[in-house]
C-alpha positions in Angstrom: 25.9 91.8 90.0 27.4 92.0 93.8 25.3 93.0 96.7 27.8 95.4 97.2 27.0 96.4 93.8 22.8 96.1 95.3 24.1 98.2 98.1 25.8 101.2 96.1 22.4 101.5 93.8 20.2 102.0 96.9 22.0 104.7 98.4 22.1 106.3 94.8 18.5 106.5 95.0 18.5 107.9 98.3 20.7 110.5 97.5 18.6 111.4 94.5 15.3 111.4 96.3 16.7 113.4 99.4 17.8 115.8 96.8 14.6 116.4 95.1 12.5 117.1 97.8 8.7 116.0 99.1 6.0 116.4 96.4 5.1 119.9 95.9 1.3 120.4 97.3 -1.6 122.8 95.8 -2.6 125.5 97.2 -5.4 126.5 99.1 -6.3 128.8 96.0 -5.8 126.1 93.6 -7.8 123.4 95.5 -10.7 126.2 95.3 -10.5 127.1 92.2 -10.2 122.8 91.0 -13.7 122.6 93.1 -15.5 125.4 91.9 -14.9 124.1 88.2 -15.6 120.7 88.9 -18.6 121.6 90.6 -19.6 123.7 88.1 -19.2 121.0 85.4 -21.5 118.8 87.7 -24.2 121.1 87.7 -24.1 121.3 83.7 -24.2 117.6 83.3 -27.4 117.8 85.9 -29.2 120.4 84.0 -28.4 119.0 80.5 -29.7 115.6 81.5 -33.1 117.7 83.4 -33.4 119.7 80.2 -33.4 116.4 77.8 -35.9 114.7 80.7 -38.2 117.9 80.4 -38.7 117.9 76.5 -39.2 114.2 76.5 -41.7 114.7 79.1 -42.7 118.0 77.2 -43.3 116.0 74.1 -45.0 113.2 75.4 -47.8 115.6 76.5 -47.8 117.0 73.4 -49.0 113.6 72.0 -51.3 113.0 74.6 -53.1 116.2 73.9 -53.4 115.9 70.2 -54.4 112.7 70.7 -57.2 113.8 73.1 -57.9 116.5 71.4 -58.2 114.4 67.8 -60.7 112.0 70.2 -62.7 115.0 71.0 -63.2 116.3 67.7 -64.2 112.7 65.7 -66.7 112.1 69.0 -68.4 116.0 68.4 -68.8 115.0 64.3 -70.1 112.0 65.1 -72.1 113.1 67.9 -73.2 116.3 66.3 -76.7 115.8 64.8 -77.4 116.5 61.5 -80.3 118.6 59.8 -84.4 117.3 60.8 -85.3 115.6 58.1 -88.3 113.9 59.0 -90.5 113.4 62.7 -92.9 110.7 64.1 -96.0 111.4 63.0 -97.7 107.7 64.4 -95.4 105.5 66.6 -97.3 101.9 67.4 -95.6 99.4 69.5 -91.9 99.4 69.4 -90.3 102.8 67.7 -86.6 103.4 68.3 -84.1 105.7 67.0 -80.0 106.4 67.1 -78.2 109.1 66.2 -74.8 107.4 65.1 -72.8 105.1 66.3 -72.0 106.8 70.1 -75.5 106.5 71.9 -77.8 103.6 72.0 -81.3 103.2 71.1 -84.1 105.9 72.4 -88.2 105.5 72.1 -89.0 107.4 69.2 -92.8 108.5 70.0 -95.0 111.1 68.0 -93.3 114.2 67.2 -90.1 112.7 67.8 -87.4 114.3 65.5 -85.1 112.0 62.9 -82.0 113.6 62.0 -79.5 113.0 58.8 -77.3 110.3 60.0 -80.3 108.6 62.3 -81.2 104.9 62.2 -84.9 104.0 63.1 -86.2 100.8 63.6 -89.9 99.0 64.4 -89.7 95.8 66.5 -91.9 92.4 66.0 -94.7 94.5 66.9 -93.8 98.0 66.1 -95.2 100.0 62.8 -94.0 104.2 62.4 -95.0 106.6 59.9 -92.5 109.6 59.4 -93.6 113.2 58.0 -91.0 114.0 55.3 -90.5 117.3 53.9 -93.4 118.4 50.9 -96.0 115.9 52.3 -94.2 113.1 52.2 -95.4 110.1 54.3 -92.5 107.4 54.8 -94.3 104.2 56.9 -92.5 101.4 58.6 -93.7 97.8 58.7 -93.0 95.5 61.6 -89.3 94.6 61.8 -87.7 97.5 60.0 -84.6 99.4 59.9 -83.5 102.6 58.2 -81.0 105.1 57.9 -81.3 108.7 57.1 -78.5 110.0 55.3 -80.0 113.2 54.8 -83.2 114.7 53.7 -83.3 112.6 50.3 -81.2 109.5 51.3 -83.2 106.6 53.3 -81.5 103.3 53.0 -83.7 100.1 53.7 -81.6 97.9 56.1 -84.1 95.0 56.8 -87.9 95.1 56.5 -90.3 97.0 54.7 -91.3 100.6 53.8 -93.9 102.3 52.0 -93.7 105.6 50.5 -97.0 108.5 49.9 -95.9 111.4 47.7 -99.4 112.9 49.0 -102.3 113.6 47.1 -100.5 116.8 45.8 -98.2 115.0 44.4 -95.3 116.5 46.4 -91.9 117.5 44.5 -89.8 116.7 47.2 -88.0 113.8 45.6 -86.8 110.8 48.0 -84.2 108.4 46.8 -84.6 105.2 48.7 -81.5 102.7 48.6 -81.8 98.8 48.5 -79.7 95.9 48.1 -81.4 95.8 44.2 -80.6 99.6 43.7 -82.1 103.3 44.2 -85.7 103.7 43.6 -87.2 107.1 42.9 -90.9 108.0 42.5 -92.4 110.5 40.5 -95.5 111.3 42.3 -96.5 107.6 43.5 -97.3 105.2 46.3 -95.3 102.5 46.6 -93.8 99.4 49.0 -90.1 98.4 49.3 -89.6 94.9 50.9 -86.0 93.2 51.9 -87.4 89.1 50.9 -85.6 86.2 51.1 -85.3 86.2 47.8 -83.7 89.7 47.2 -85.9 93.1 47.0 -89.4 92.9 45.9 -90.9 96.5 44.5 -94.6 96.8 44.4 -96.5 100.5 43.0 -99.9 101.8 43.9 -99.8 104.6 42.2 -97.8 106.7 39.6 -94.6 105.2 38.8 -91.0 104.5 40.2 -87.8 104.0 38.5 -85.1 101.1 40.3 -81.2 102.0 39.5 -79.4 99.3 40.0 -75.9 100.1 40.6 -74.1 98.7 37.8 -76.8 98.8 35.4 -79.8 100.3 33.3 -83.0 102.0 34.8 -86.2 100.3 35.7 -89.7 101.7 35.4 -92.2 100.5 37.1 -95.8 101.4 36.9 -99.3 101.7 39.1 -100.2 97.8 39.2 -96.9 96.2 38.7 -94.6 94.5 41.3 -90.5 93.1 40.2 -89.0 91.3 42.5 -84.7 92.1 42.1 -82.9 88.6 43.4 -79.3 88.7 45.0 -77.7 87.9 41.8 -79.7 90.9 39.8 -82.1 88.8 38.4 -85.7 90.6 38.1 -89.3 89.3 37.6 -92.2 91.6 36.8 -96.0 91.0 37.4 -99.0 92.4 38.4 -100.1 93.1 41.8 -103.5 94.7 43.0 -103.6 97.9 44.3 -106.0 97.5 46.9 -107.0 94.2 49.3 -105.1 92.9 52.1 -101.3 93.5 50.4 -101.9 96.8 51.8 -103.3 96.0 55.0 -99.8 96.7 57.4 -100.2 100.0 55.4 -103.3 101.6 56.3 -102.6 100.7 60.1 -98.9 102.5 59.7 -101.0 105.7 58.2 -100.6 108.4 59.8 -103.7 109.9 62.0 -106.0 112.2 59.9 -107.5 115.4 61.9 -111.3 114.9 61.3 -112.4 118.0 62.9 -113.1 121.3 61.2 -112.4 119.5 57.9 -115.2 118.8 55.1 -116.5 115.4 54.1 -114.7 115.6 50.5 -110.9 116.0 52.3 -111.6 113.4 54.6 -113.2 111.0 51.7 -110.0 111.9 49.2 -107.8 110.6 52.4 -110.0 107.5 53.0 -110.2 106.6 49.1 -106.1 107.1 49.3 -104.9 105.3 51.8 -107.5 102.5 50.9 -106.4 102.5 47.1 -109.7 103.0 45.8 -111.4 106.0 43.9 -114.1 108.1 44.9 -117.1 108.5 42.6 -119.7 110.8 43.3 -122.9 109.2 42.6 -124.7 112.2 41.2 -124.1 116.2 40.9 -126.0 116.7 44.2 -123.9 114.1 46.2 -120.5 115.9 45.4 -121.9 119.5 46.4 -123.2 117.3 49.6 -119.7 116.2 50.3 -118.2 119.9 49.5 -120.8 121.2 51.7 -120.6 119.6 54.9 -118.0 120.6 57.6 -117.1 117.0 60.2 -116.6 117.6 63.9 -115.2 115.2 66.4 -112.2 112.9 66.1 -111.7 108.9 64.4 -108.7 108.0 66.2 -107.9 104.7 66.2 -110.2 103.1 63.2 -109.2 102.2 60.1 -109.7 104.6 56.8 -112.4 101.9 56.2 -113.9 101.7 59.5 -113.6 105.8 59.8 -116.0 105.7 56.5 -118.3 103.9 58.0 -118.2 105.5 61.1 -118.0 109.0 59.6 -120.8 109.4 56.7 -123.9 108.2 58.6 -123.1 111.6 60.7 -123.8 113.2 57.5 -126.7 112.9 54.4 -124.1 110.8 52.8 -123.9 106.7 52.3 -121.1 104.7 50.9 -121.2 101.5 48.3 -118.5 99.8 46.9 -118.3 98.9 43.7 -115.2 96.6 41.8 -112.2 99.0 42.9 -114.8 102.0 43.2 -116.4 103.9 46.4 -119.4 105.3 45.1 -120.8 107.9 47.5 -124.5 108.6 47.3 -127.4 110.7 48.7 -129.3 109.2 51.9 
């Protein structure tokens, strides 16, 4: 190609271009009406993307309340006591209790309630007795823990406890759990000791029965002691029920209220808690000891000491004989 031939074309363009005109422009309407639906589309996309920010936001509150609200709840149950099932009828040394697992430990003096769900523990030189429902005297040797599941339920966590059905021979049946099994009395005295060894069972009085928890029954009578090892293994002997065994015992018992009562309730208590049995020497020395009314109080002795504190007040004398307290005329 010629630039003549270059020439010819550009003017043809020209020529075309003149002919069509400049570009046709909006109008004023038009430009309005463009930027009122852009706008509008603007605003949509704003709002769509507030509306999805809101129900995230909306939902993440949500789980922050039921979350709180599921924190609130499990702290009431736990914190919730349960029923009284026992108080602190004698507290020496160190006595403390805690209700589950959300509060520490509290002084647990006399009269202190116990709760289902309570732990209670003795230190190094700490001994408790706790007034159970029907008479029942539960006692704490030094170093103890135990739990309260409920009324019937005590589990023995480390230590020793010893367990007085009274003298009435209370129906209110207490099931206490150890590393050997359950034991249950039927009208009984009896010890529960966490040893090296395993658990060691001794009865004073009446008879128990240890259920292991994958096997048979065990009775156990007045006299007798077993000893359970770790790996189920159980010895049986005999045991005295009376002597310094049951020493810790008699300084766990719980205080008896001298005044007002007669000699014959305060010597039934004393021959109890000291293992022994009471025998009126003649006719006239029991109607003595049904007779007389005491007066005064015998805090702090011993059920030994208190008898020989207590009769010379009275026309009644003590002498022991073999496992025997044989009260007699002055």
């Amino acid at each position: 190609m010629t630039d003549h031939d270059d020439h010819n074309d550009d003017n043809a363009i020209e020529r075309v271009l003149r002919a069509a005109g400049g570009r046709a422009q909006p109008s004023a309407q038009m430009k309005e009406a463009v930027r009122a639906a852009v706008h509008a589309q603007w605003r949509e996309a704003v709002n769509q993307r507030k509306r999805r920010t809101h129900r995230v936001w909306l939902a993440a509150a949500a789980s922050v309340a039921l979350a709180a609200i599921g924190i609130v709840a499990m702290r009431t149950a736990f914190d919730a006591p349960g029923a009284v099932v026992a108080s602190v009828s004698r507290a020496t040394g160190e006595v403390k209790s805690r209700d589950g697992i959300w509060t520490g430990w509290k002084s647990a003096t006399v009269e202190h309630p116990v709760h289902g769900g309570d732990t209670v523990m003795t230190g190094s030189d700490g001994r408790a007795a706790l007034a159970l429902a029907g008479g029942v005297s539960l006692r704490l040797d030094r170093d103890t823990r135990i739990a309260f599941d409920d009324a019937e339920h005590v589990e023995v966590l480390a230590g020793a406890v010893y367990v007085d059905s009274g003298a009435s021979g209370s129906t209110h049946l207490l099931q206490v759990r150890t590393p050997a099994g359950a034991v249950r009395h039927v009208g009984t005295q009896y010890e529960v000791r966490l040893v090296g060894a395993g658990t060691r069972l001794r009865v004073r009085e009446g008879r128990v029965e240890l259920t292991p928890a994958d096997g048979a029954a065990h009775s156990v009578r007045a006299g007798e002691q077993v000893v359970v090892s770790k790996t189920g293994l159980l010895a049986r002997e005999p045991v005295a029920t009376s002597g310094p065994e049951w020493d810790w015992v008699l300084h766990a018992a719980p205080p008896f209220d001298l005044d007002g009562r007669r000699v014959r309730e305060f010597l039934t208590w004393a021959g109890r808690e000291l293992g022994r049995d009471i025998v009126f020497a003649t006719p006239e020395s029991e109607a003595e000891a049904d007779r007389a009314v005491l007066s005064g109080s015998m805090s702090g002795l011993t059920p030994a000491e208190a008898i020989a504190a207590v009769l010379p007040t009275t026309r009644l004398r003590s002498l022991e004989r073999d496992d025997a307290i044989v009260i007699a005329l002055d």
